[in-house]
TORPA-4810 file (N, C-alpha, C, O; in nm, 3 decimals):
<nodes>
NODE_1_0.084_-0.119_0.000_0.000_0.000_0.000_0.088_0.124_0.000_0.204_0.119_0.041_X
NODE_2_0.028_0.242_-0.050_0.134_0.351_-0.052_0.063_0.428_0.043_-0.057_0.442_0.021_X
NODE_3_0.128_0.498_0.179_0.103_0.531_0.245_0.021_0.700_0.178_-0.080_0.759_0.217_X
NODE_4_0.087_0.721_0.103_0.056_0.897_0.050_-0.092_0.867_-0.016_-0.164_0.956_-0.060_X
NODE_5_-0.118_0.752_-0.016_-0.253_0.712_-0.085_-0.374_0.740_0.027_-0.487_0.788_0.019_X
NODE_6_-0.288_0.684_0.141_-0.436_0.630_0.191_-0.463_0.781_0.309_-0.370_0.853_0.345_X
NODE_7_-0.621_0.803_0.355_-0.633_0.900_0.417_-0.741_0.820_0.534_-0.788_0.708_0.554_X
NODE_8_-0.745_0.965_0.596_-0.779_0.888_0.699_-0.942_0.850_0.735_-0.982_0.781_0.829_X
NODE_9_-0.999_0.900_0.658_-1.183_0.843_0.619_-1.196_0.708_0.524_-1.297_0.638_0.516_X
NODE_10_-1.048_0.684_0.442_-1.027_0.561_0.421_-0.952_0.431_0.496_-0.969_0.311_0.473_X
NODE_11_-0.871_0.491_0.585_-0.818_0.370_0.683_-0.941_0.333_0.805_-0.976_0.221_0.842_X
NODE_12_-0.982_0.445_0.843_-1.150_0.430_0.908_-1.237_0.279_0.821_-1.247_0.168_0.873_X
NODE_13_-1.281_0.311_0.708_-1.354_0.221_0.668_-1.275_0.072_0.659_-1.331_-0.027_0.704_X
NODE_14_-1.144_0.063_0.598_-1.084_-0.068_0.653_-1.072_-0.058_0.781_-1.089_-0.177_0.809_X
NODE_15_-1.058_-0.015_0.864_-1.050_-0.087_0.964_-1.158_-0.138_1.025_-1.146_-0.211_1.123_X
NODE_16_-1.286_-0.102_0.968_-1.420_-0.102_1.037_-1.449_-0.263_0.928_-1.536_-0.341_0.965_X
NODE_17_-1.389_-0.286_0.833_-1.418_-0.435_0.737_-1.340_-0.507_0.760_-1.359_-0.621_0.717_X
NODE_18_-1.184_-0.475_0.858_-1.139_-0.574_0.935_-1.179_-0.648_1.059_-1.154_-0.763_1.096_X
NODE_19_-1.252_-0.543_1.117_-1.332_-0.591_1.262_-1.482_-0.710_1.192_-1.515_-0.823_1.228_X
NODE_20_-1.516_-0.657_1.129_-1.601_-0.769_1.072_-1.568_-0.864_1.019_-1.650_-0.956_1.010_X
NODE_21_-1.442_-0.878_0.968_-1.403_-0.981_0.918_-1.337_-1.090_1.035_-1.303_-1.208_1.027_X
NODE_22_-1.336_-0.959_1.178_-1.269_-1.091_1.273_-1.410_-1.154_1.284_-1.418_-1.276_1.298_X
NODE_23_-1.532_-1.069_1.277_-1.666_-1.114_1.461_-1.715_-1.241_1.275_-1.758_-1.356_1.288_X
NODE_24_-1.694_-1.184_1.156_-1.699_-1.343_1.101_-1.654_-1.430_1.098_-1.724_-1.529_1.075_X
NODE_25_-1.513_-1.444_1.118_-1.424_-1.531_1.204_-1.490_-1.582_1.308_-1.484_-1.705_1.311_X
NODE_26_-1.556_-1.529_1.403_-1.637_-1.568_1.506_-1.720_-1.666_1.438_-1.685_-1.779_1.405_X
NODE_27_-1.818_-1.618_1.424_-1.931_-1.691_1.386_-1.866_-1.776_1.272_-1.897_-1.886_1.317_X
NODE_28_-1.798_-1.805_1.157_-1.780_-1.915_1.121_-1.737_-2.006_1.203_-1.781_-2.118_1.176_X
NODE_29_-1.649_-1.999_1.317_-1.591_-2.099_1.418_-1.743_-2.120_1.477_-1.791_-2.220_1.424_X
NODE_30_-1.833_-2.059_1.566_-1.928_-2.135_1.543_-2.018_-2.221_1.491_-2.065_-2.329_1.525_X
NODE_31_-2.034_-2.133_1.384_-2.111_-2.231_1.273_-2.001_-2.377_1.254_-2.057_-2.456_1.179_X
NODE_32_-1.880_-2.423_1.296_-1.851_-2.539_1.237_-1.806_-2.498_1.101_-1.827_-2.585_1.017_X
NODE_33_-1.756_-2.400_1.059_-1.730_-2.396_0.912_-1.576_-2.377_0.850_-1.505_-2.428_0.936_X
NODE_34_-1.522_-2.346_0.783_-1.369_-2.381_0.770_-1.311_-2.231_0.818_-1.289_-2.134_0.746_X
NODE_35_-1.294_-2.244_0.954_-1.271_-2.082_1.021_-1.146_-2.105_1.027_-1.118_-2.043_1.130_X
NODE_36_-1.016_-2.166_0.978_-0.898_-2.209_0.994_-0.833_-2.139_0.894_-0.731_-2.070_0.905_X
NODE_37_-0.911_-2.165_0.778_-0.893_-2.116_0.636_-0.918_-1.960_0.616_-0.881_-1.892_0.520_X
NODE_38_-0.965_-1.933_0.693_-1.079_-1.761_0.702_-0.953_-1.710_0.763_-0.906_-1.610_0.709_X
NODE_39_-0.873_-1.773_0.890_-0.751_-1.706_0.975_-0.659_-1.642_0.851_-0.629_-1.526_0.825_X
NODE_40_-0.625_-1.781_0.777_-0.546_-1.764_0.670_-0.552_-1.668_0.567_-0.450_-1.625_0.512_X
NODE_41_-0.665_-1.630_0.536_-0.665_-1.499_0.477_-0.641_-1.393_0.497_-0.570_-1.324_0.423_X
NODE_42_-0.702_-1.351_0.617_-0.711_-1.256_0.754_-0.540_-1.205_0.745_-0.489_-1.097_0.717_X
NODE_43_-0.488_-1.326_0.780_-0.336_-1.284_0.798_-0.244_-1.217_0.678_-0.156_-1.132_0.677_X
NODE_44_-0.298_-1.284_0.592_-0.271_-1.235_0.416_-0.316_-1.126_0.385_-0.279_-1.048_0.297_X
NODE_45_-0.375_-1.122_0.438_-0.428_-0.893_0.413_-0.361_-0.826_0.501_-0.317_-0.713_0.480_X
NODE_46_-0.342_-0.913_0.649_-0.310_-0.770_0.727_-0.152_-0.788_0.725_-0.093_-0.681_0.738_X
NODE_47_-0.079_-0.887_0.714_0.052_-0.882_0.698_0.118_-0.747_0.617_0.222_-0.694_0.655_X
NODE_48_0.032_-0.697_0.489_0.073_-0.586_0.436_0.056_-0.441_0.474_0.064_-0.337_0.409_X
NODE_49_0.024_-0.475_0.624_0.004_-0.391_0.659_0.082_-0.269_0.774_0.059_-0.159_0.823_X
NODE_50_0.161_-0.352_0.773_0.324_-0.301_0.869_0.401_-0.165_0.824_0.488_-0.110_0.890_X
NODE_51_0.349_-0.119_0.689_0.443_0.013_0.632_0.353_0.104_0.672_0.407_0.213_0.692_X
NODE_52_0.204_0.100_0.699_0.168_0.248_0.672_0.084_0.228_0.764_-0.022_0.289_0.746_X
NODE_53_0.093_0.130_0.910_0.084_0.155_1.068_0.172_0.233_1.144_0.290_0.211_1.116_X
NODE_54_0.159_0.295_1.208_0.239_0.400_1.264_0.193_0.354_1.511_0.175_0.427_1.608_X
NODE_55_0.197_0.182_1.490_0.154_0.119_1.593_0.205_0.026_1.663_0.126_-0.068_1.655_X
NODE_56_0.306_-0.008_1.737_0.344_-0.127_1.850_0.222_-0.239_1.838_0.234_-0.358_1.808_X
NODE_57_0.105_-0.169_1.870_-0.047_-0.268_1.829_-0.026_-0.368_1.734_-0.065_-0.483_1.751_X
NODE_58_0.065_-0.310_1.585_-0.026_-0.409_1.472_0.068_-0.541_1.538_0.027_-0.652_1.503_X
NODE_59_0.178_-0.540_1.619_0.277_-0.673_1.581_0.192_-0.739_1.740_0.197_-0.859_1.766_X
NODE_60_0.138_-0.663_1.809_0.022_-0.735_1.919_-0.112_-0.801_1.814_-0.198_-0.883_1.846_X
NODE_61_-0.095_-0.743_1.699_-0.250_-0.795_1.667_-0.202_-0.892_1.604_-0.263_-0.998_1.619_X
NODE_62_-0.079_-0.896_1.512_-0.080_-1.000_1.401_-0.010_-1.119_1.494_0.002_-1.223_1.429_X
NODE_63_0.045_-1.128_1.649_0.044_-1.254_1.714_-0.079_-1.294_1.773_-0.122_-1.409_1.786_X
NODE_64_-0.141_-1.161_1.816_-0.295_-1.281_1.858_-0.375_-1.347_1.713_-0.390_-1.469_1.718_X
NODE_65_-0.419_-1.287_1.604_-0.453_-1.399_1.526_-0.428_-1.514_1.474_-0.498_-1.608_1.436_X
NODE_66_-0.259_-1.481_1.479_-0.182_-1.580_1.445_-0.144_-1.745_1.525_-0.095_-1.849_1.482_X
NODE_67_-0.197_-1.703_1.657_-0.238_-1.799_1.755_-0.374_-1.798_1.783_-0.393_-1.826_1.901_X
NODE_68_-0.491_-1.774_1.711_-0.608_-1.821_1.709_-0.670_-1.970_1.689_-0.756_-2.030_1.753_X
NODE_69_-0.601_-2.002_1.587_-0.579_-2.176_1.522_-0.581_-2.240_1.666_-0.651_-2.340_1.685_X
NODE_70_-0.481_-2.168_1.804_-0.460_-2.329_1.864_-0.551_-2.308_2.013_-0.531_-2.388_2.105_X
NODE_71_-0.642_-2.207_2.026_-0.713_-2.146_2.131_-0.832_-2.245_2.151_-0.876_-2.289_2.045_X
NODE_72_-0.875_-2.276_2.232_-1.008_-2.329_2.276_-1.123_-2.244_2.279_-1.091_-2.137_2.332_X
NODE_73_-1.236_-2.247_2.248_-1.327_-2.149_2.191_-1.357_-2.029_2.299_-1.400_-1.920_2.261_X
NODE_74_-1.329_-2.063_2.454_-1.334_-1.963_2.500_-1.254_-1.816_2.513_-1.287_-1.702_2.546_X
NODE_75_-1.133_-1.878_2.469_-1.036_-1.792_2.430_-1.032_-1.732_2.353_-0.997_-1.615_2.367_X
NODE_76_-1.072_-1.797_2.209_-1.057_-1.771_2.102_-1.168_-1.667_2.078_-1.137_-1.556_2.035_X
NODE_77_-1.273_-1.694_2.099_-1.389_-1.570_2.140_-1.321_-1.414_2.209_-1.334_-1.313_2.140_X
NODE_78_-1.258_-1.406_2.332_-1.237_-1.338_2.363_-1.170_-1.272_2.304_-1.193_-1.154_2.280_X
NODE_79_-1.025_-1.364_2.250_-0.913_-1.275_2.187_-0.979_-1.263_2.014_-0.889_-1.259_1.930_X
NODE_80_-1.091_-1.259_1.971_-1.131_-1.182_1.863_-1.184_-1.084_1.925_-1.137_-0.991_1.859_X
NODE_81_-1.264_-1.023_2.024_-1.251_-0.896_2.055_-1.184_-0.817_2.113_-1.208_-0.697_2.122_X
NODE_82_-1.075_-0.886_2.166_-0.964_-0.805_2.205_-0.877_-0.736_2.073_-0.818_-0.628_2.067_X
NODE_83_-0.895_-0.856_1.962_-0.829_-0.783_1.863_-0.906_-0.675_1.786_-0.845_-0.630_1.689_X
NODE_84_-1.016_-0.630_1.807_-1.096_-0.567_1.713_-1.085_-0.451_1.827_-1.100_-0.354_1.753_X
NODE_85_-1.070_-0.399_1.948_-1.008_-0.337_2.014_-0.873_-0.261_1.967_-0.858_-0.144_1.932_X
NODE_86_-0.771_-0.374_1.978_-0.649_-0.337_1.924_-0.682_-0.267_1.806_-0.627_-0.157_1.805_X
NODE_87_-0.772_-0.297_1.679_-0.782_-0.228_1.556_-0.793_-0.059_1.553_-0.740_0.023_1.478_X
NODE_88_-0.903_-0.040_1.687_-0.947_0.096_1.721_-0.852_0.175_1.775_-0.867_0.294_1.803_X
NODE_89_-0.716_0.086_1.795_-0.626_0.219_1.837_-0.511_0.220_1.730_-0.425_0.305_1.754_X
NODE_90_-0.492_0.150_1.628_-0.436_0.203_1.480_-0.408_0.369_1.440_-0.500_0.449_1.452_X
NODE_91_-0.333_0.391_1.414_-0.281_0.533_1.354_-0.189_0.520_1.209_-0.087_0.451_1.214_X
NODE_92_-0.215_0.568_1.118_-0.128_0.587_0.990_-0.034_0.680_1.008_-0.035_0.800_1.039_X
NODE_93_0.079_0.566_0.972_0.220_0.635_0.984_0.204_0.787_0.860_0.145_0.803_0.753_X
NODE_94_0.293_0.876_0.950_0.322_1.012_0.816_0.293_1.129_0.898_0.301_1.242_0.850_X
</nodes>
């Protein structure tokens, strides 16, 4: 991503389609559905996301998802809203 691109009524709206994309993470692990595979994506978007965070947060966020796979559902519940937390305190580097 090029940081000179993005503003900040646009990092707002991703970040508001990353939080949904965790609480669907949620609910697919409920539903029984391939929520393993859903992590895997998750991580594939936000990995590119390290140049134009200006946050200690993102390398807290990208180890809690990244240990979601081995959590027991009570955990794993929690630490998806802990991470959608972490999202709300994001700042763009510049």
């Amino acid at each position: 991503m090029d940081k000179e691109k993005i503003n900040k009524a646009g990092f707002d709206g991703y970040a508001n389609k990353l939080k949904n994309r965790l609480y669907g993470l949620l609910c697919e692990r409920e539903n029984k559905g391939e929520w393993e595979k859903y992590i895997d994506t998750i991580l594939v978007e936000f990995s590119g996301l390290s140049e134009v965070l200006d946050s200690i947060s993102y390398w807290q966020l990208l180890g809690k998802i990244s240990m979601l796979k081995y959590l027991n559902y009570n955990y794993f519940r929690k630490t998806i809203f802990e991470c959608m937390n972490i999202i709300d305190s994001f700042t763009i580097k510049g």
